[in-house]
KOLLOMI-343142 format. One line per field, with one value per atom (N, C-alpha, C): atom name; z negated, x negated, y. Coordinates in Angstrom, 2 decimals. Last residue first. Example, Ala and Ser with C-alpha at 12.3 -4.5 7.8 and 13.67 -1.06 7.14 Angstrom:
% KOLLOMI-343142
atome	[N;CA;C;N;CA;C]
w	[-7.08;-7.14;-7.87;-7.80;-7.80;-7.80]
u	[-12.85;-13.67;-12.90;-13.19;-12.30;-13.20]
v	[-2.25;-1.06;0.03;-5.69;-4.50;-3.30]
END
This chain:
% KOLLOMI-343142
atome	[N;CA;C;N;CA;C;N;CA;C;N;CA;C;N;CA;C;N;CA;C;N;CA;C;N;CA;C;N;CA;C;N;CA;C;N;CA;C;N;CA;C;N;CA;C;N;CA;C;N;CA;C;N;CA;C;N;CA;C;N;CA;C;N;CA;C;N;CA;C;N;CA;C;N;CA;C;N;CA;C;N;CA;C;N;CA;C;N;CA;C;N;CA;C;N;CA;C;N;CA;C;N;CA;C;N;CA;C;N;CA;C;N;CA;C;N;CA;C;N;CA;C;N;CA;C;N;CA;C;N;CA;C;N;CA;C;N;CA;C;N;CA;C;N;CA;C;N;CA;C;N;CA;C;N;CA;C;N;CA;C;N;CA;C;N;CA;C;N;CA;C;N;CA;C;N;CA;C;N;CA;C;N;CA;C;N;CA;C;N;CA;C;N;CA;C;N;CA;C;N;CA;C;N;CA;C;N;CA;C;N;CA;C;N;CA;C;N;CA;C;N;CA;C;N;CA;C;N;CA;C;N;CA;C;N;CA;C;N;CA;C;N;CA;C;N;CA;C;N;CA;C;N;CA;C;N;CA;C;N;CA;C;N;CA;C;N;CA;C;N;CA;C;N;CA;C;N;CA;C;N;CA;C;N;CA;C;N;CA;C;N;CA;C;N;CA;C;N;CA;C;N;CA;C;N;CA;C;N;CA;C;N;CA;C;N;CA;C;N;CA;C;N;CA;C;N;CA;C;N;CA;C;N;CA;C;N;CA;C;N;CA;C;N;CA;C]
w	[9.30;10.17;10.19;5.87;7.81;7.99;3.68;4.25;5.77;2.10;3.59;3.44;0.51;0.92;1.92;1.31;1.15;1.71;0.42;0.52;0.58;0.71;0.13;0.91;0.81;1.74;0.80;0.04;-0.55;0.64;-0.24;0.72;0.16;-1.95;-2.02;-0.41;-0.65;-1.43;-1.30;-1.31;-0.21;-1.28;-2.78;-2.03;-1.14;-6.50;-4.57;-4.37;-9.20;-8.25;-6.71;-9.59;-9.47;-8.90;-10.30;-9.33;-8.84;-12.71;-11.55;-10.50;-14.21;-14.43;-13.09;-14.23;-13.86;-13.65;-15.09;-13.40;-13.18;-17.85;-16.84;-15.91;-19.12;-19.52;-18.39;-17.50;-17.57;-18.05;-17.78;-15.97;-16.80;-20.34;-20.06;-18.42;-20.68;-21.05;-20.77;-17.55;-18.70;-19.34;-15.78;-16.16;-17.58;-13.71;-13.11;-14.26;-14.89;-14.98;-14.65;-14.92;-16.53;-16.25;-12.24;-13.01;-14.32;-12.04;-11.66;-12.11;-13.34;-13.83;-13.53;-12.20;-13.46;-14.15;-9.71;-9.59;-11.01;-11.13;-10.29;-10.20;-11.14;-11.15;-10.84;-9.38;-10.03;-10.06;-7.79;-8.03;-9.11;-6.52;-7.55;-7.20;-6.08;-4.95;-6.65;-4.87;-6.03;-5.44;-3.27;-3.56;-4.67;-1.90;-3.10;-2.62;-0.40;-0.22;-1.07;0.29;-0.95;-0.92;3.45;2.34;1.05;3.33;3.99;3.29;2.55;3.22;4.01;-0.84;0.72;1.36;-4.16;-3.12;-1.39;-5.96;-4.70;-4.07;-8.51;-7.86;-7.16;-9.68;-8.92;-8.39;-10.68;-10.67;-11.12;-11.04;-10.78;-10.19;-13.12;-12.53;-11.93;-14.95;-13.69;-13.87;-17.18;-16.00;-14.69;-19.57;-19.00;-17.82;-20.47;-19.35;-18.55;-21.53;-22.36;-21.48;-20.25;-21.24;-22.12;-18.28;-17.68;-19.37;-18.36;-17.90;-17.94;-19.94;-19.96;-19.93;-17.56;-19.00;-19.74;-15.74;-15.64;-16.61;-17.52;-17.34;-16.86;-16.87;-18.01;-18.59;-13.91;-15.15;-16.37;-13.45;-13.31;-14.04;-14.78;-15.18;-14.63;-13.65;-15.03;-15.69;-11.29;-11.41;-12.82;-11.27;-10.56;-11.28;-12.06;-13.15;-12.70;-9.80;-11.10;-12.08;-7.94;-7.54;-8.91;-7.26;-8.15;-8.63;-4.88;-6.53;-7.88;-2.82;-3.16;-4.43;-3.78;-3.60;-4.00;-2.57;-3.62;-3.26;-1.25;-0.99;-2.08;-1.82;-2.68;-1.98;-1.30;-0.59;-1.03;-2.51;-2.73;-2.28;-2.09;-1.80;-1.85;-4.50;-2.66;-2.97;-4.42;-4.39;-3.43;-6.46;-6.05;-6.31;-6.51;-6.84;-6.12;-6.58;-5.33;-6.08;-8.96;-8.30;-7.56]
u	[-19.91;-20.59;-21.94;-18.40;-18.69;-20.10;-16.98;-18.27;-18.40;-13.69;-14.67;-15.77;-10.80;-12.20;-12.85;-7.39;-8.49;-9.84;-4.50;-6.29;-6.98;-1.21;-2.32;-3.56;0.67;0.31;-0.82;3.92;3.10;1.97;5.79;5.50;4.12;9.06;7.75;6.98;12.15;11.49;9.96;12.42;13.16;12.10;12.19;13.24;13.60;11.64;11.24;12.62;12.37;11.58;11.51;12.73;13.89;13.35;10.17;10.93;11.92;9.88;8.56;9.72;11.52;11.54;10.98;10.84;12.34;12.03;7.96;8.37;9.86;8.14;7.81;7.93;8.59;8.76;8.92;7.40;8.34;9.24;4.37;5.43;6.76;4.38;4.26;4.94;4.79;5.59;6.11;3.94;3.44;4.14;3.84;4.37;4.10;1.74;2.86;3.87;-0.74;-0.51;1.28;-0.74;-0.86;-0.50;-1.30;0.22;0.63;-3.60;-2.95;-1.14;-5.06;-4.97;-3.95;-4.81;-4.08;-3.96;-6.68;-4.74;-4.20;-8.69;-8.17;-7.03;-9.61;-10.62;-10.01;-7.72;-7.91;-8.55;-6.64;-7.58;-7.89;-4.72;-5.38;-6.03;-3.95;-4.78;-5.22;-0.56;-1.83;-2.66;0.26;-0.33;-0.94;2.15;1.20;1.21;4.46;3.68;2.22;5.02;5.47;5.41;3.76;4.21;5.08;0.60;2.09;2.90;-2.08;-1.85;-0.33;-1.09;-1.16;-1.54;-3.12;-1.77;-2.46;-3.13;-4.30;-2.49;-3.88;-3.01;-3.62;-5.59;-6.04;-4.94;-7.69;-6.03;-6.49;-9.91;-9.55;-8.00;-9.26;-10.99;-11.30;-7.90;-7.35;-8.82;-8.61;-8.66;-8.44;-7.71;-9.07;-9.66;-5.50;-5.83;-7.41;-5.31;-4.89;-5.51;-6.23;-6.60;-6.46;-5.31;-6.71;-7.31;-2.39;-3.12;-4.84;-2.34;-2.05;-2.48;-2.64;-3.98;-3.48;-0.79;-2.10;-3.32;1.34;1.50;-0.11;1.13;0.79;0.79;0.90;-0.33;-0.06;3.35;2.19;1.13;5.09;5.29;4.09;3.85;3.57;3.79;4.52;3.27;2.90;7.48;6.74;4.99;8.07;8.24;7.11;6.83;6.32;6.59;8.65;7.23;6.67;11.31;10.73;9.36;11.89;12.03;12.07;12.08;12.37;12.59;10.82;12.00;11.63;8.20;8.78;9.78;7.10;7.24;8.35;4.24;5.48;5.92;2.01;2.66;3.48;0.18;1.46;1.34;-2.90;-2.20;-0.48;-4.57;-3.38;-3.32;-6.48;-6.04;-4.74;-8.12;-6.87;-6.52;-11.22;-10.35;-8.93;-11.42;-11.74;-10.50;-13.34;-12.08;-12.19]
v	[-7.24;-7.29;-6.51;-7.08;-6.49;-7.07;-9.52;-9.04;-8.69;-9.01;-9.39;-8.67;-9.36;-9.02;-9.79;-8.11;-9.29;-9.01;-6.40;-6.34;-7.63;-6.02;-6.97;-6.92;-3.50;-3.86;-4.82;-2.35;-3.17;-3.83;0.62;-0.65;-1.12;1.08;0.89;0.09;2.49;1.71;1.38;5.74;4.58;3.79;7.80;7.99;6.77;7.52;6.66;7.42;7.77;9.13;8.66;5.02;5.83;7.46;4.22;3.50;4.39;5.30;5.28;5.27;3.72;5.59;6.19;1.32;1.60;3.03;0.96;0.56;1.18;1.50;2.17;2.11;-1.79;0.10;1.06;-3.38;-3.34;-2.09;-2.83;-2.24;-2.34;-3.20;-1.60;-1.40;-6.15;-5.05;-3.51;-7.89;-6.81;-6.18;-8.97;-9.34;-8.39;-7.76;-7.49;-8.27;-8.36;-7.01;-6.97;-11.15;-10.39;-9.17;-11.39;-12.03;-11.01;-10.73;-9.58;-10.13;-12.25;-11.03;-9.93;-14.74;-14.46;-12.85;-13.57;-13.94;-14.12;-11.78;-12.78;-12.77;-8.89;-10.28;-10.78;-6.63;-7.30;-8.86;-3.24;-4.58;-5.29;-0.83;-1.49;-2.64;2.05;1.39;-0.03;3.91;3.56;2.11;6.80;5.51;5.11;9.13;8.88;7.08;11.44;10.70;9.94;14.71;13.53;12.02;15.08;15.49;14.34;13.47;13.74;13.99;12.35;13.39;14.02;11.38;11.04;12.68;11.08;11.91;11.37;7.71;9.21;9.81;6.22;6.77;8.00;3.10;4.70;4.93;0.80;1.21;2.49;-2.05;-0.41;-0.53;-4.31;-3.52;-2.38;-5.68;-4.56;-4.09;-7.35;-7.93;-7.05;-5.47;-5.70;-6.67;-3.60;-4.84;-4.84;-1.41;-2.44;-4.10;1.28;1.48;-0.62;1.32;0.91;0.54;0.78;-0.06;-0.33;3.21;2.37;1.00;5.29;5.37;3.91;4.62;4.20;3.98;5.75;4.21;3.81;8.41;7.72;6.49;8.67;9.49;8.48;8.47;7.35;7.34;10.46;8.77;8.22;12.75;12.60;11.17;12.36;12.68;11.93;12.29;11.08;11.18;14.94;13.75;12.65;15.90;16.86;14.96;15.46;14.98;15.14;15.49;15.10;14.80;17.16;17.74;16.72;14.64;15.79;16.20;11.43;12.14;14.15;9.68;10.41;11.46;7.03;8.20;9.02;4.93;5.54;6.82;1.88;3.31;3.76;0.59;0.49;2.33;-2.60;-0.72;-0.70;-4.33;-4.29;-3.01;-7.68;-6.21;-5.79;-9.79;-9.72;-8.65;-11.99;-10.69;-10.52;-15.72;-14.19;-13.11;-17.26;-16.95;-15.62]
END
């Protein structure tokens, strides 16, 4: 089965960047720590101000069901969510061999 990735753009509300930091920080040890189908899950600061991403991937489409149906998003996605100043943008990765 072909892996299953995507990028999630987060722009973070004024004077919250500190909480935002510390909710992903610990939902990620989380993930990398309980789901052995997530192969990488990485939150990177943007180059713009309050601006972050997290870049994940997963072996397959059940894996990434397993991640998005998970107790721990469910925990955590509300706390995460509420630091956005607008809402998430979700862009989906599909692999390719260049040229």
């Amino acid at each position: 089965m072909a892996k299953v990735a995507s990028i999630f753009k987060l722009h973070v509300k004024e004077g919250r960047e500190r909480e935002f930091v510390d909710r992903v920080n610990a939902y990620a040890e989380i993930v990398r720590r309980t789901e052995p189908g997530t192969l990488y899950y990485e939150y990177y600061r943007l180059r713009k101000p309050r601006w972050y991403a997290v870049v994940e991937c997963f072996a397959d489409q059940a894996a990434a069901d397993a991640h998005m149906a998970s107790a721990a998003l469910a925990e955590h996605a509300p706390g995460i969510i509420d630091c956005l100043a607008e809402p998430f943008i979700q862009e989906h990765l599909d692999p390719f061999i260049a040229d």
